[in-house]
C-alpha positions in Angstrom: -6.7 -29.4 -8.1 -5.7 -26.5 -5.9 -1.8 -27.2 -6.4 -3.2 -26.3 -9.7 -5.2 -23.2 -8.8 -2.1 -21.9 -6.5 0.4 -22.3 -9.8 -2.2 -19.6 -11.8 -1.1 -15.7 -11.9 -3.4 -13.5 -9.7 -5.1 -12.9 -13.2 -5.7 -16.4 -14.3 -7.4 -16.7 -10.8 -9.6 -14.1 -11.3 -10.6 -14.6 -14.2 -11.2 -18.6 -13.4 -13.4 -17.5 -10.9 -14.8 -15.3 -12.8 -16.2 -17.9 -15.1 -17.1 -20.0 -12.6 -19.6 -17.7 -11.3 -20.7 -16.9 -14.7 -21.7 -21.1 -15.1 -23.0 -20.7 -11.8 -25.4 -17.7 -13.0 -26.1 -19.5 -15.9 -27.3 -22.3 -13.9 -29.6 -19.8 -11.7 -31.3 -18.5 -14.8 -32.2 -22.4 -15.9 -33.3 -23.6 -12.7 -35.9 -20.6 -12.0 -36.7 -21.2 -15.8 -37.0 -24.8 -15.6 -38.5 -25.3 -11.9 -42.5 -25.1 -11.4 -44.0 -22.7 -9.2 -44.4 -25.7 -7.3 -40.3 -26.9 -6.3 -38.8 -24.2 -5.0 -34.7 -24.3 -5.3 -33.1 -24.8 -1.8 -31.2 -21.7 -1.3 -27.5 -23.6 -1.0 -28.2 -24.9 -4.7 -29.2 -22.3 -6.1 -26.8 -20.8 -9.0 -27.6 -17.2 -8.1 -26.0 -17.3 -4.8 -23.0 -19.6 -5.5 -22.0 -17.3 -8.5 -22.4 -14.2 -5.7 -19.7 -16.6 -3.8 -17.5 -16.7 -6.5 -17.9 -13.4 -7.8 -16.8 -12.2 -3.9 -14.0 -14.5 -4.2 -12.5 -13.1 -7.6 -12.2 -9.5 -6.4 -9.2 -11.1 -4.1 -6.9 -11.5 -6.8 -8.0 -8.0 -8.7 -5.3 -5.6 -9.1 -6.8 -2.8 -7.2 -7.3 -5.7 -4.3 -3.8 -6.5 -4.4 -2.8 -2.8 -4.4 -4.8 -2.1 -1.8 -3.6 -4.6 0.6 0.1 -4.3 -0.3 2.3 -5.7 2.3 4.2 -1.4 1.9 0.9 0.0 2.8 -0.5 -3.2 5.5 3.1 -2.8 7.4 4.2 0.7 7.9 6.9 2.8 10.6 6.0 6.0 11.8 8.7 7.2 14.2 9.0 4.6 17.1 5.5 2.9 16.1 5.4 0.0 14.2 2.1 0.8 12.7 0.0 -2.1 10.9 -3.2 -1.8 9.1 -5.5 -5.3 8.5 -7.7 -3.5 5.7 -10.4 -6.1 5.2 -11.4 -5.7 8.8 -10.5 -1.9 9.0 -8.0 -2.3 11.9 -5.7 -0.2 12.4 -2.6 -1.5 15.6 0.2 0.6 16.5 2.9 -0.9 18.5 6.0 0.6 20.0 8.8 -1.1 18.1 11.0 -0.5 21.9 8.7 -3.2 23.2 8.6 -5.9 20.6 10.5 -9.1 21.8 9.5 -11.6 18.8 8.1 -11.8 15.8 6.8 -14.8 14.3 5.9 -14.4 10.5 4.2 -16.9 8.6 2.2 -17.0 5.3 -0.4 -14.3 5.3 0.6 -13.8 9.4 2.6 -11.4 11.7 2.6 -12.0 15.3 4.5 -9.4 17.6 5.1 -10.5 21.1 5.7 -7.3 23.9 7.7 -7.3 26.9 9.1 -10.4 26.6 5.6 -11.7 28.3 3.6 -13.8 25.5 1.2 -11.6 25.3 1.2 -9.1 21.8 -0.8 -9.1 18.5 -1.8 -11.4 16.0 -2.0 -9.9 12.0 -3.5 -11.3 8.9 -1.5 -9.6 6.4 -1.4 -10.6 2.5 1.8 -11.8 1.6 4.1 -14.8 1.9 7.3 -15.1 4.4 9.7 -14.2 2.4 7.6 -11.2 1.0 6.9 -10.4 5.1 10.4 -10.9 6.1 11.9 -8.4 3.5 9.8 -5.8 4.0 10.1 -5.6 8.0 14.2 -6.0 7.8 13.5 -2.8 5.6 11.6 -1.1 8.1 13.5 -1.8 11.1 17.0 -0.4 12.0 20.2 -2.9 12.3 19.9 -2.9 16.6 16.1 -3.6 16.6 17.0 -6.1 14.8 19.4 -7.8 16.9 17.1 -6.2 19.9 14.0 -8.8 18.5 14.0 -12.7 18.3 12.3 -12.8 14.3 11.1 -16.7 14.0 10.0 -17.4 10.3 7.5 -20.8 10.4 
């Protein structure tokens, strides 16, 4: 089932869970039509909230969403800074790009290791590792390159 889901555009996805939380709502109105005063609907069952939770979910995979979060506006170089912005948490990290030793990149993660000491940032970005890769060998000059141990997992 989610092999399934994760072969669907960003569109289809939306609009799948867009229509699940439209059955969901539809559900909410027959169980406050249907219940007595008496029952009253646990709060984890009722339709109302689930199609909320789907609704939420759905807005990930709108086109303004994906703009928004854009791995050219999440990862950015201002002079020396490596500057990058996680925008569902509003955090903003600027790090010295001199001082970088390693970068791990993942799905959906950046990690930038300083000084050579373990110690640096962890980043939830949107994007996959090739997607990730691309866009920091774009942004960083030929001898940081060479200067930075880049692991991909």
């Amino acid at each position: 089932m989610i092999s399934v889901f994760s072969n669907l555009s960003n569109k289809q996805k939306q609009y799948s869970l867009l229509a699940l939380a439209l059955l969901f709502f539809i559900l909410g109105i027959y169980q406050v039509t249907a219940s007595t005063n008496e029952t009253p609907i646990p709060v984890f069952s009722n339709g109302f909230i689930i199609s909320i939770a789907f609704w939420a979910f759905s807005r990930r995979y709108s086109d303004k969403f994906i703009q928004q979060h854009s791995l050219v506006n999440a990862i950015t170089r201002v002079n020396n800074e490596l500057v990058i912005k996680q925008a569902p948490i509003k955090k903003i990290s600027e790090v010295d790009i001199a001082r970088i030793s390693q970068i791990t990149i993942a799905d959906n993660y950046l990690s930038c290791i300083l000084d050579g000491n373990g110690q640096g940032f962890d980043f939830q970005i949107l994007g996959s590792v090739s997607e990730i890769n691309t866009h920091l060998v774009s942004i960083l000059t030929t001898n940081e390159r060479q200067a930075i141990v880049i692991s991909i997992v």
